[in-house]
C-alpha positions, 0 to 999 in steps of 0.5 A: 500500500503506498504511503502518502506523506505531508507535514501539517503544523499544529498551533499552540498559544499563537505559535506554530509547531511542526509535524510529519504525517504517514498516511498508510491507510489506503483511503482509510479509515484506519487507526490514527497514531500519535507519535511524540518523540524524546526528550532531545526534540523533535528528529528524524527518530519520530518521523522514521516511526511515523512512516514504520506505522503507516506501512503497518496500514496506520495513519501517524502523525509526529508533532514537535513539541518542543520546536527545536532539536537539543545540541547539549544535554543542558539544552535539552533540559532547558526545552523540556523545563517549561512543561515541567513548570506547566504540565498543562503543556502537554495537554494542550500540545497532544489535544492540538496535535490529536486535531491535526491527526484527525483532520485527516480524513482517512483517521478513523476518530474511534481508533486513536493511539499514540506512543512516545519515546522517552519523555515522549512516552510520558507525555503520551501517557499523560494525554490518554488522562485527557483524551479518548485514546484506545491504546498508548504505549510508552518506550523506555518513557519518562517515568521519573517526571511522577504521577499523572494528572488524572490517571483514574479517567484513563480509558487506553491500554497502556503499555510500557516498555523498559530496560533495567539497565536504563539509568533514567527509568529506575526500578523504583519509579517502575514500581511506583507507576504501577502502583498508580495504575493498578490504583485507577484500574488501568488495563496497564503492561509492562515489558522489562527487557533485561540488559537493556539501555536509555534510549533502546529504540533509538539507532541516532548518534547521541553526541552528548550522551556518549560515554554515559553508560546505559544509554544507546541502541538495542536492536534486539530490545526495540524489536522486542519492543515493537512487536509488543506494541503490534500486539497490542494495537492488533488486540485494540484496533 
């Protein structure tokens, strides 16, 4: 089936974002999938995973939430800051980027999605507080960010997936998310893939991570991975 591509921006507070959208449904209508990356910004990781979508016969929609790509792990950690400071942001991001994803006609609005990477998979996990999502799944996702804000009103699946070698996602915060989905009654599964590193799922250089240990690809663990979210979205949708 081929794939159609195009990159409709979405708009927050009266500024513009840019998104990447993989049209694989054929004319559809098929599933509509949100696609946030890591917390480095927006880069061609969450594109690549968009497209990876639609040729599963998906509608994906990568939003950049952040509107720049970090340069240094201090820069990173100044991009994400507002939305630590004002965790509305990531409402109001995944509600204007799920509208966008909507606009297309091919999206089916009773199949949405979305998986994020990082301290994307926290913000997606955050918006099936606030949104009608059927399935999120997050990669080795941001979990030490804390509780969500209405974890109780969530209606997705949920999946994560960690590594126990993954410096950022310590087994403490694991325990603590699934206390809190166990809590709300969240249909919630976790994959811990032994061995696996930070940021598994992602085969880009990372010039300011290297020589922090237990950051970097795993091809192995991102298969793992993602077939697990193939599963569950053949299971949801």
């Amino acid at each position: 089936m081929p794939i159609t591509i195009s990159k409709p921006s979405y708009r927050v507070a009266d500024k513009d974002y840019q998104g990447f959208l993989a049209d694989g449904a054929g004319g559809g209508p098929a599933p509509g999938i949100l696609v946030v990356h890591e917390g480095r910004g927006y880069t061609q990781h969450a594109q690549d995973r968009a497209v990876m979508l639609a040729e599963l016969g998906y509608v994906a929609y990568a939003p950049d939430y952040f509107g720049a790509a970090a340069t240094s792990l201090e820069h990173a950690y100044e991009i994400m800051r507002p939305f630590a400071e004002d965790r509305s942001r990531f409402r109001e991001h995944g509600l204007r980027a799920l509208d966008t994803l909507l606009a297309s006609p091919s999206v089916d609005p009773h199949r949405l999605g979305a998986i994020g990477f990082c301290w994307g998979g926290y913000a997606v996990l955050e918006l099936a507080c606030h949104s009608p999502l059927r399935a999120v799944v997050g990669f080795h996702p941001g979990l030490s960010l804390g509780p969500l804000s209405d974890a109780a009103a969530m209606t997705a699946k949920v999946l994560i997936s960690v590594g126990d070698n993954d410096p950022y996602v310590p087994m403490s915060d694991i325990e603590s998310f699934m206390a809190e989905m166990n809590a709300a009654a969240v249909d919630c599964q976790v994959q811990l893939l032994l061995g696996a590193p930070h940021s598994f799922s992602n085969p880009e250089p990372y010039p300011y991570e290297t020589g922090t240990a237990n950051v970097g690809y795993d091809p192995v663990a991102d298969r793992r991975a993602w077939t697990a979210m193939r599963n569950l979205f053949d299971e949801t949708f």
